[in-house]
C-alpha positions as CSV (number, residue, x, y, z in Angstrom):
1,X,66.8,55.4,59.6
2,X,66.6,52.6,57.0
3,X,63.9,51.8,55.1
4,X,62.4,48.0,56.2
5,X,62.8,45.5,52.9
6,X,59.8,44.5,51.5
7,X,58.1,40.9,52.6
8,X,59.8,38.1,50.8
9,X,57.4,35.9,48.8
10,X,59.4,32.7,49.5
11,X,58.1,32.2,53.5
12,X,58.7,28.8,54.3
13,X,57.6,26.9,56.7
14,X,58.8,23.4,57.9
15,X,60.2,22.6,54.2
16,X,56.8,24.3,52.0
17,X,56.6,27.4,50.6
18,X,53.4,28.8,52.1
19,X,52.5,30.6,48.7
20,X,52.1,27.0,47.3
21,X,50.7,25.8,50.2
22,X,47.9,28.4,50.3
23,X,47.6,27.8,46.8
24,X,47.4,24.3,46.9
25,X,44.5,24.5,50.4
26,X,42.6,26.7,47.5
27,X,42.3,24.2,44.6
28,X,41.5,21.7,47.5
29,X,38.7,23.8,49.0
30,X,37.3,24.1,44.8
31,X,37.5,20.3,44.5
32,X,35.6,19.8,47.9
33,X,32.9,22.7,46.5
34,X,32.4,21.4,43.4
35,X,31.4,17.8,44.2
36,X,27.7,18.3,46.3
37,X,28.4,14.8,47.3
38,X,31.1,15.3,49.7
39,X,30.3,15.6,53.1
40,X,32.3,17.8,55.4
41,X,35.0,15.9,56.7
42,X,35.6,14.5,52.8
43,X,35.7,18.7,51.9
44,X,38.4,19.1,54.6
45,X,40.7,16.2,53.9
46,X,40.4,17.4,50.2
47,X,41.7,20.7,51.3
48,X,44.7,19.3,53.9
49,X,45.8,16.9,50.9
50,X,45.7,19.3,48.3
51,X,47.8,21.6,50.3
52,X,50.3,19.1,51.3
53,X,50.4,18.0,47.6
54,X,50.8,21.3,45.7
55,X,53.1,22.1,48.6
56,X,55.8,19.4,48.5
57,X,55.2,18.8,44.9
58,X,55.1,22.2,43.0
59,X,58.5,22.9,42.8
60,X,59.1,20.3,40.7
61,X,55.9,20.8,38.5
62,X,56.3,24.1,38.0
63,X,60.2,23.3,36.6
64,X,58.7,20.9,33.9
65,X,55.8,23.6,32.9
66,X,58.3,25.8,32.6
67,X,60.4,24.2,30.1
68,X,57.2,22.4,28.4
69,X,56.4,26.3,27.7
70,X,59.7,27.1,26.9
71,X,59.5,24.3,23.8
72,X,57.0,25.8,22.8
73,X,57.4,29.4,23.3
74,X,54.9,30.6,25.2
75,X,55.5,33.5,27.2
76,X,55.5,32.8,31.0
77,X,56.1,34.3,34.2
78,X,55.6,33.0,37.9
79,X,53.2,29.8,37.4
80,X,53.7,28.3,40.4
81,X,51.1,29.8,42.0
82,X,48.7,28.3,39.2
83,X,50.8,24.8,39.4
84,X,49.8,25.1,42.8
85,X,46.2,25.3,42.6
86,X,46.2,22.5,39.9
87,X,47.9,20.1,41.9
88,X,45.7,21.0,45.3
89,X,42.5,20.5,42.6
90,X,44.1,17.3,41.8
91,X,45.7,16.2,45.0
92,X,43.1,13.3,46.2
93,X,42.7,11.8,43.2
94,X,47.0,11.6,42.8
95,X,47.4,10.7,46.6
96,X,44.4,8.1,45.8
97,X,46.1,6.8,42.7
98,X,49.7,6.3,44.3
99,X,47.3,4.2,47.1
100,X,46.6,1.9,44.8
101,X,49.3,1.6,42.8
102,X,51.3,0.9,45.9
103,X,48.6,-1.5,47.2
104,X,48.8,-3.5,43.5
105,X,52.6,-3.9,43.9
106,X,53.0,-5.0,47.6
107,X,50.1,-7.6,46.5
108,X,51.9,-8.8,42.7
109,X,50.2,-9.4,40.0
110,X,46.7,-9.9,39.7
111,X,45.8,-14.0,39.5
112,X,44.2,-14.5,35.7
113,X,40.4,-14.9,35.5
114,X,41.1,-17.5,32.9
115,X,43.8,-20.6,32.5
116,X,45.9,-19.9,29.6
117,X,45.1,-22.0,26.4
118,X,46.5,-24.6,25.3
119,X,49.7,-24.8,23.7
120,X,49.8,-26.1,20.5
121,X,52.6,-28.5,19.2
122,X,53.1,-28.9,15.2
């Protein structure tokens, strides 16, 4: 009888890994901890967006940590699972930032608080 192959770590599920996923749902659930000001619901969200963004967006973090390390020679193994986290710590405050970005450019440029002086003619 053959031996059954080890559990791949590379599940994925509808297009995420779920190693970065979990990983991601981890730094969310910090992020929600760490802030006493958060209600529940706010702890929640932070956890479902920091798992959607470490999980769509690791892969291509952890390729530019990798060859920022590599310039610089540091040793490295597997740091996606730490890319992960990092981006699920950070995910609200990236998804928030995109928000308003997008929300400055569908509205132009902000109108000037002053009028512009005058010009001079010598």
């Amino acid at each position: 009888m053959q031996d059954i192959p080890p559990p791949s770590g590379n599940v994925v599920f509808l297009g995420v890994n779920l190693v970065h996923l979990a990983s991601g749902v981890a730094g969310g659930i910090v992020r929600g901890l760490i802030n006493p000001s958060y209600t529940w619901t706010a702890r929640i969200s932070s956890a479902v967006v920091g798992g959607l963004t470490a999980g769509y967006g690791t892969p291509a973090a952890a390729h530019i940590v990798r060859r920022w390390l590599e310039l610089w020679g540091y040793p490295f193994g597997n740091v996606e699972g730490s890319v992960g986290f990092l981006l699920g710590l950070c995910g609200m405050t990236i998804c928030d930032a995109i928000i308003r970005w997008a929300r400055r450019w569908r509205d132009g440029p902000p109108s000037a608080p002053l009028p512009p002086p005058p010009q001079r003619i010598c």
